[in-house]
N, C-alpha and C positions, 0 to 999 in steps of 0.2 A: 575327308581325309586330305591334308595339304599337299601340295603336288611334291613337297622336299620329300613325304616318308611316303610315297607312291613312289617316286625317283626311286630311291633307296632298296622299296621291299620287291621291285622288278631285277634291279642290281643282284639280289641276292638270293633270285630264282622262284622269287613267289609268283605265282600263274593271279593272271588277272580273274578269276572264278575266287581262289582263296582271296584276293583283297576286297574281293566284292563282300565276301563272308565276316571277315573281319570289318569292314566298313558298317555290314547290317548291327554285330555284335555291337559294335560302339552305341550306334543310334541307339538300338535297344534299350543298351543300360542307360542311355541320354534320356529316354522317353521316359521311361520306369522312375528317374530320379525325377523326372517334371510331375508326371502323375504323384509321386508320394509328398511331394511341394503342393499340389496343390489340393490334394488331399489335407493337408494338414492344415490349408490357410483357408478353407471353407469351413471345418471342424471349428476351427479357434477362431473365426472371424464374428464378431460382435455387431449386430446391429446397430448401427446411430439413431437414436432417438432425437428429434429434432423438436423443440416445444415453440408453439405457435402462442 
C-alpha cells in the first residue's frame, strides 16, 4: 500500500487492523492473478526442440 493512500485511509478513520485487512485483500487478488498467469503459461508453453 503506498504511504499517499495509508496517509489518507488513517485521515479518514480507518484503524490500522482494517488497512492491514485490506492490504492482505489486495495481495490476494495479486497472488490469485500471478497463479492464473502462470498457470496458463505452463499450459500453453511448447517445448523447443532443438536438432543436433
Amino acid at each position: 500500500m503506498s504511504i499517499g493512500l495509508q496517509s489518507q485511509l488513517l485521515k479518514d478513520g480507518v484503524s490500522v487492523t482494517e488497512m492491514l485487512g485490506i492490504q492482505l485483500e489486495i495481495e490476494e487478488e495479486q497472488l490469485n492473478a500471478w497463479r492464473k498467469m502462470v498457470a496458463y503459461i505452463r499450459k500453453n508453453d511448447q517445448p523447443i526442440h532443438i536438432q543436433r
